[in-house]
N, C-alpha and C positions, 0 to 999 in steps of 0.2 A: 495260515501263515500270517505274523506280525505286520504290519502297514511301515516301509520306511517311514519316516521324517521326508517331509519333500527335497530337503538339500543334500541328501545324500545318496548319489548315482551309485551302479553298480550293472554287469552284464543281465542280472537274474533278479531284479524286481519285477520286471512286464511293462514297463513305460516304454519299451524301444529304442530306436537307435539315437544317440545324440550324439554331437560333437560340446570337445571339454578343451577349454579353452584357459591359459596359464600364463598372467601378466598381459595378454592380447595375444597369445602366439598357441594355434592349434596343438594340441597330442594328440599324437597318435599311439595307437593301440592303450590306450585307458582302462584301467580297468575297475577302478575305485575314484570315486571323487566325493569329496566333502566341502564345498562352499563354506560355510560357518566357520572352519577350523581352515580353508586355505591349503588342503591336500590334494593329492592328485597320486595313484599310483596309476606306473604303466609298468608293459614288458619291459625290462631292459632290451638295448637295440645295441649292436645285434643278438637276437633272440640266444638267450644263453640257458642251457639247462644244469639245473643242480644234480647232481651224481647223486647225491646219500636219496633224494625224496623224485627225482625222475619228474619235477616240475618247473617251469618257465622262470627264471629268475626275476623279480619287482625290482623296481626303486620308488623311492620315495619323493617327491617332489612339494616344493610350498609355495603361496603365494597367490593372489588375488585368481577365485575358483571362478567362471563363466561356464552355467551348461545350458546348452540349447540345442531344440529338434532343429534338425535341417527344413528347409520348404518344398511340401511337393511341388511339382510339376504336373 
Protein backbone atom coordinates (compact mmCIF):
# COMPACT_ATOMS: atom_id res chain seq x y z
CA UNK A 1 0.00 0.00 0.00
CA UNK A 2 1.18 3.57 -1.16
CA UNK A 3 2.54 5.84 1.97
CA UNK A 4 -0.15 9.01 2.40
CA UNK A 5 1.53 12.53 2.26
CA UNK A 6 1.68 13.37 5.92
CA UNK A 7 -1.17 16.10 5.66
CA UNK A 8 -3.68 14.04 4.56
CA UNK A 9 -5.91 12.35 7.20
CA UNK A 10 -8.34 9.64 6.55
CA UNK A 11 -10.16 6.58 8.88
CA UNK A 12 -7.82 3.83 7.04
CA UNK A 13 -4.17 5.03 6.73
CA UNK A 14 -3.08 3.26 10.34
CA UNK A 15 -1.98 6.50 12.27
CA UNK A 16 -5.08 6.39 14.69
CA UNK A 17 -7.33 8.34 16.23
CA UNK A 18 -7.06 12.19 15.73
CA UNK A 19 -9.20 15.14 16.27
CA UNK A 20 -9.69 17.64 13.07
CA UNK A 21 -10.02 20.78 13.81
CA UNK A 22 -11.72 23.82 11.21
CA UNK A 23 -11.00 27.52 11.77
CA UNK A 24 -10.37 26.49 15.74
CA UNK A 25 -13.71 24.73 16.11
CA UNK A 26 -13.67 20.77 16.40
CA UNK A 27 -15.57 18.05 13.80
CA UNK A 28 -16.91 15.71 14.50
CA UNK A 29 -17.37 12.65 12.63
CA UNK A 30 -14.41 13.38 9.90
CA UNK A 31 -13.72 11.54 7.62
CA UNK A 32 -11.29 12.99 5.19
CA UNK A 33 -8.92 15.82 5.91
CA UNK A 34 -6.36 17.72 3.77
CA UNK A 35 -4.37 20.63 5.61
CA UNK A 36 -2.46 21.86 2.44
CA UNK A 37 -5.65 22.40 0.35
CA UNK A 38 -7.87 23.48 3.66
CA UNK A 39 -10.68 20.44 3.37
CA UNK A 40 -12.39 18.61 5.62
CA UNK A 41 -15.09 16.13 4.84
CA UNK A 42 -17.46 14.81 7.47
CA UNK A 43 -20.90 12.80 7.80
CA UNK A 44 -23.54 14.95 7.19
CA UNK A 45 -25.45 15.54 10.65
CA UNK A 46 -27.95 14.21 10.91
CA UNK A 47 -26.58 11.08 9.43
CA UNK A 48 -28.47 11.00 6.09
CA UNK A 49 -28.26 7.95 3.87
CA UNK A 50 -28.42 8.07 -0.02
CA UNK A 51 -31.18 5.72 -1.52
CA UNK A 52 -29.56 5.00 -5.11
CA UNK A 53 -25.71 3.86 -3.37
CA UNK A 54 -27.11 2.74 0.57
CA UNK A 55 -24.09 5.02 1.90
CA UNK A 56 -23.78 7.96 4.50
CA UNK A 57 -24.11 11.22 2.83
CA UNK A 58 -20.49 13.88 3.01
CA UNK A 59 -20.29 17.32 2.89
CA UNK A 60 -17.65 19.17 2.00
CA UNK A 61 -16.12 21.79 4.19
CA UNK A 62 -12.99 24.61 3.68
CA UNK A 63 -10.82 26.37 5.59
CA UNK A 64 -7.65 26.61 7.87
CA UNK A 65 -7.17 22.37 8.49
CA UNK A 66 -5.65 21.50 12.34
CA UNK A 67 -5.06 17.60 12.97
CA UNK A 68 -3.87 16.38 16.12
CA UNK A 69 -3.51 12.99 18.25
CA UNK A 70 -5.37 13.55 21.54
CA UNK A 71 -3.09 12.98 24.77
CA UNK A 72 -2.92 9.74 26.68
CA UNK A 73 -3.59 9.59 30.15
Amino acid sequence: MKQQPSWIHHPDDGRGVRKVFLDGEEIKMAVFADQQRGIVDRYRQPLTIDKRSQSFITERLHGRVEVVWPECS
